[in-house]
DRENVEXLUM-349889 format. One record per residue (C-alpha): residue number from 1; residue in three letters; x, y, z. Coordinates in Angstrom, 1 decimal, m for minus. Layout:
REM residues N
REC   nr  rest       X       Y       Z
REC  NUM   ALA       X       Y       Z
...
//
This chain:
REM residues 200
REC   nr  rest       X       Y       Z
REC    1   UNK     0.0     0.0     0.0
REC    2   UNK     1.5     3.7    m0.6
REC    3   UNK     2.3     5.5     2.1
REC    4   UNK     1.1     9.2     2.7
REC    5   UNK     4.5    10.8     2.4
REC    6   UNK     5.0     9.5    m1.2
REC    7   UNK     1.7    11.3    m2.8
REC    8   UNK     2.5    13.5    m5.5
REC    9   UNK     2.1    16.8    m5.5
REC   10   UNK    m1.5    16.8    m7.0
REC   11   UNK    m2.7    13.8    m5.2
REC   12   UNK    m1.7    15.7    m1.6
REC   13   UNK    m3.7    18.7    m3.7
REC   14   UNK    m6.2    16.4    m4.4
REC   15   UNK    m6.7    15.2    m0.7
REC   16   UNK    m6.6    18.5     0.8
REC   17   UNK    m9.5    19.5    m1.3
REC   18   UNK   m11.3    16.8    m0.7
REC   19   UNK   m11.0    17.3     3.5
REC   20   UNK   m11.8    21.0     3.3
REC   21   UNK   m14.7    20.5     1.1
REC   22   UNK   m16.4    18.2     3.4
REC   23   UNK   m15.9    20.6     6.7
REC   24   UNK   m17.4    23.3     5.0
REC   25   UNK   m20.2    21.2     3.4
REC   26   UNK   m20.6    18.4     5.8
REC   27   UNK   m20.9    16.3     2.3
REC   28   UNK   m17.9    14.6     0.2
REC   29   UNK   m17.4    16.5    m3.6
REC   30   UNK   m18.1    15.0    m7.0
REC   31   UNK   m16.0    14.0    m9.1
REC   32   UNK   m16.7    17.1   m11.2
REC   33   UNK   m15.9    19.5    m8.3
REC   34   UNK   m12.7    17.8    m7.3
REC   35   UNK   m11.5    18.7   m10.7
REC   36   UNK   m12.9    22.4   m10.6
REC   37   UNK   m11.7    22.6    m7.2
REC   38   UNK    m7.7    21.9    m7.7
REC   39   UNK    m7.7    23.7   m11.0
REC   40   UNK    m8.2    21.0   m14.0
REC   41   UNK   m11.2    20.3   m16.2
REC   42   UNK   m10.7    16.8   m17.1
REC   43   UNK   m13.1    14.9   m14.8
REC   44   UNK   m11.2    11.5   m15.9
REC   45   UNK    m7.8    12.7   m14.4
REC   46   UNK    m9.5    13.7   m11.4
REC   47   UNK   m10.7     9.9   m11.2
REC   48   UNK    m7.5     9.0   m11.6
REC   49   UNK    m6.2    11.0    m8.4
REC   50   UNK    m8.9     9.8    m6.1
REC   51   UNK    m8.3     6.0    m7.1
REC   52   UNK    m4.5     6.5    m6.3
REC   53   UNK    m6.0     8.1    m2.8
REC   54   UNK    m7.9     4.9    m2.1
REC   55   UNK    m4.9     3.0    m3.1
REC   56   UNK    m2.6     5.0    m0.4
REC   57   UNK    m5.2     4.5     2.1
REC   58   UNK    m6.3     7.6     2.5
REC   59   UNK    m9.8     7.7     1.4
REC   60   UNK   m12.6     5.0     0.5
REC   61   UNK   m15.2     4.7    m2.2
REC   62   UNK   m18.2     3.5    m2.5
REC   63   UNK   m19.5     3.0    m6.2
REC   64   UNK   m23.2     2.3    m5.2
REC   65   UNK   m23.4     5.8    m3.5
REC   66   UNK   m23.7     9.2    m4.6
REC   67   UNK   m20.8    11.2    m3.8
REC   68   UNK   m19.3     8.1    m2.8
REC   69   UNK   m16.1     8.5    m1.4
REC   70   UNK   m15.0     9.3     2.0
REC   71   UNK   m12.0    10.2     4.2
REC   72   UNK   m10.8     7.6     6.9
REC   73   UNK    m8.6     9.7     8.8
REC   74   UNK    m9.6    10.3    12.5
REC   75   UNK   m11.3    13.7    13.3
REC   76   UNK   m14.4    14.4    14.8
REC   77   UNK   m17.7    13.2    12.9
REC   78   UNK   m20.7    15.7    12.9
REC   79   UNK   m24.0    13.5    13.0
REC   80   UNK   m27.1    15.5    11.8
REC   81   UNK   m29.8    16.7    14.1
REC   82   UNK   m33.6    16.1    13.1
REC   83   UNK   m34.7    18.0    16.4
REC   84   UNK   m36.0    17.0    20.2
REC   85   UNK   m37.9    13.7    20.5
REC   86   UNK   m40.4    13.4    23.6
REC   87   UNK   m39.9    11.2    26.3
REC   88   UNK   m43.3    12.4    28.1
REC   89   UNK   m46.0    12.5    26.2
REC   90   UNK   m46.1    12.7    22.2
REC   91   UNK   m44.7    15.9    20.9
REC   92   UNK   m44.7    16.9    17.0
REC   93   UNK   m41.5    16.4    15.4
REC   94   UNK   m39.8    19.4    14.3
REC   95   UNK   m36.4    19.5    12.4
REC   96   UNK   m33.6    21.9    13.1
REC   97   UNK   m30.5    22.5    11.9
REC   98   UNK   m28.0    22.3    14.6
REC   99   UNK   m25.1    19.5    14.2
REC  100   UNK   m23.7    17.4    17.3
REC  101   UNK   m20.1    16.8    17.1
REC  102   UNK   m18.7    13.0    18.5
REC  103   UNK   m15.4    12.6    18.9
REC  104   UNK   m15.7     8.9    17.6
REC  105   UNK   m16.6     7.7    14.6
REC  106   UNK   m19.9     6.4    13.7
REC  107   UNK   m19.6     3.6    11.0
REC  108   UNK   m23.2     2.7    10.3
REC  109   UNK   m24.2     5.1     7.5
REC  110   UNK   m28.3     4.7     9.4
REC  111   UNK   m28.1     6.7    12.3
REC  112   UNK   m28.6    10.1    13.1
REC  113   UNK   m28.8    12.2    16.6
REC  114   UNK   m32.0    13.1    18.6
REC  115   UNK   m32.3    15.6    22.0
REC  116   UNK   m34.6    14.2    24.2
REC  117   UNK   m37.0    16.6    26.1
REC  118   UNK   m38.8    15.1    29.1
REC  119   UNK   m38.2    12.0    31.7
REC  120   UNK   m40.5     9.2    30.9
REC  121   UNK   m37.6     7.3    30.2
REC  122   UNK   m35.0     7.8    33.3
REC  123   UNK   m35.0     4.7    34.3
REC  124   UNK   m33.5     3.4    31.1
REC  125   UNK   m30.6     5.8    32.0
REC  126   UNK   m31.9     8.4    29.3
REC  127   UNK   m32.7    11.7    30.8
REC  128   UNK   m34.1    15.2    29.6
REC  129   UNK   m31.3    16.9    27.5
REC  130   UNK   m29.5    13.6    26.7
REC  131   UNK   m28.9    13.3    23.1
REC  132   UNK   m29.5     9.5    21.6
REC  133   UNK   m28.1     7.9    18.9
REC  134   UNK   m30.6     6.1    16.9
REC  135   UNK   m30.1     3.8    13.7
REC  136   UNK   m32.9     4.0    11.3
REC  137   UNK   m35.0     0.6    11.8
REC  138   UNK   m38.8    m0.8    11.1
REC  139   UNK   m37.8    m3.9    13.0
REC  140   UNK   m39.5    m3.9    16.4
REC  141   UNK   m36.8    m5.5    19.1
REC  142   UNK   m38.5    m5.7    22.6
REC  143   UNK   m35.2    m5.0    24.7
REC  144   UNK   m34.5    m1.8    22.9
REC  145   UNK   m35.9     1.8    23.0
REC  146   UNK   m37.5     2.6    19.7
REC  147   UNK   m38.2     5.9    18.4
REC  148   UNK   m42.2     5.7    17.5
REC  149   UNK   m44.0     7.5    14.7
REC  150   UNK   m47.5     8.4    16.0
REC  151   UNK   m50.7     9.1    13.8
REC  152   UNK   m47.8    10.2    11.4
REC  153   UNK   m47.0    13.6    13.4
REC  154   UNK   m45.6    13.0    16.7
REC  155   UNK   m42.9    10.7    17.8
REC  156   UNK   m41.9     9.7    20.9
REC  157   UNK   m39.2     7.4    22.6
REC  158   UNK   m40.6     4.3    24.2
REC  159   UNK   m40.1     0.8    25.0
REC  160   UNK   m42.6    m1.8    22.8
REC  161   UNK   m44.7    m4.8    23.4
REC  162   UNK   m46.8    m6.3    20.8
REC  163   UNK   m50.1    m7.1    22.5
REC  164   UNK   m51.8    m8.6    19.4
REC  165   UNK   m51.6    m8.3    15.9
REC  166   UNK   m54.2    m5.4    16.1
REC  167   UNK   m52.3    m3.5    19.4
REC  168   UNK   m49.1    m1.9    20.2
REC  169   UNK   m48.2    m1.2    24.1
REC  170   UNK   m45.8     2.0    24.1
REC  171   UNK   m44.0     1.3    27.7
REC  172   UNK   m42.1     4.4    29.7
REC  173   UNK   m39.5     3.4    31.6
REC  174   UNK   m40.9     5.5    34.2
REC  175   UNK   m43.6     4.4    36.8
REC  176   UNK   m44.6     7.9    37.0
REC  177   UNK   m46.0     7.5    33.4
REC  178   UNK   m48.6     5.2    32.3
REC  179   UNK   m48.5     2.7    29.5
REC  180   UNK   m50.4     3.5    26.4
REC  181   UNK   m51.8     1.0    23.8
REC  182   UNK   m52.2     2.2    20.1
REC  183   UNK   m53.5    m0.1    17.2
REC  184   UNK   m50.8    m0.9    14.7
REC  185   UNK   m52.0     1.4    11.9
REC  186   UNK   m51.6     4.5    14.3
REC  187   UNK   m47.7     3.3    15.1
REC  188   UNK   m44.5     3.4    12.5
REC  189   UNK   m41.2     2.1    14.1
REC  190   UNK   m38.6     4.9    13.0
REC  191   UNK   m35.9     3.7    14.5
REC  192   UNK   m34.1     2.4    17.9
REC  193   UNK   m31.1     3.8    20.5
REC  194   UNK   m27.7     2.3    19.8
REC  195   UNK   m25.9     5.2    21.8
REC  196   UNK   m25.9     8.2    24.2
REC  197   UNK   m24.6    11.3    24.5
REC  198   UNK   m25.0    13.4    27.7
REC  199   UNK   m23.3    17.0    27.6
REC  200   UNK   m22.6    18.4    31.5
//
């Protein structure tokens, strides 16, 4: 494999590029705007640089994806934030913009960050102003906490039984809060926790 100190001077160009442009975007550049972006116009030699990147280790590629390449140095990853998710009663889901920054690295290309407002779920260890990590499911796992669509407006953050094949049991993990049974077409599974993030 070829080392990082033996790029050539328009493959280190090359990288560089590619690193700043995903800070500032939060997105990896096309193969078009790597080209545009270290001063060429032939899209084919700007191919050519990325595949000797992959081939020094520096960056994979994905050819199934759009804008499928990606940097695997260490630095810190920025997971997207699609707002607060209730842990009381059902709240409606609103997105924001804000980015939480982890100073680990995230692998599964699924999940994505929620803050959660309220405390029906404290004695799961996740309390008000935590931020979970969720991986985008429609599996239903009865040991996790699932993030629950509800009448297609409000979500919440709830543990699950299947009471029959007509009734969903949403389950706090808080005995100050009382169980609530749905029927299934009022429910979507969105998702479940595979992490936590509390800030102090």
């Amino acid at each position: 494999m070829k080392e990082y100190s033996t790029l050539t001077t328009k493959e280190q160009k090359t990288y560089d590029f590619i690193v700043r442009y995903s800070k500032k975007y939060g997105k990896y550049p096309l193969l078009t705007e790597i080209a545009k972006g270290i001063g060429i116009t032939s899209k084919g030699v700007a191919h050519r640089y990325v595949k000797s990147l992959e081939k020094a280790g520096k960056i994979l590629r994905f050819s199934n994806k759009h804008r499928g390449i990606s940097t695997i140095e260490k630095r810190p990853l920025f997971l997207k934030s699609l707002g607060r998710i209730a842990a009381g009663g059902p709240i409606e889901a609103i997105s924001d913009q804000q980015r939480i920054e982890l100073e680990y690295l995230f692998t599964n290309k699924k999940s994505y960050a929620l803050k959660v407002k309220g405390e029906s779920m404290i004695d799961a260890g996740i309390n008000d102003g935590d931020w979970v990590i969720i991986e985008e499911s429609k599996k239903f796992y009865k040991s996790k906490v699932h993030v629950i669509l509800v009448d297609n407006q409000d979500v919440t953050l709830k543990y699950i039984e299947k009471i029959n094949s007509e009734e969903i049991k949403l389950i706090p993990a808080n005995k100050a809060y009382k169980e609530k049974i749905y029927p299934v077409e009022r429910i979507s599974i969105q998702g479940y926790v595979v992490g936590q993030v509390r800030i102090y």
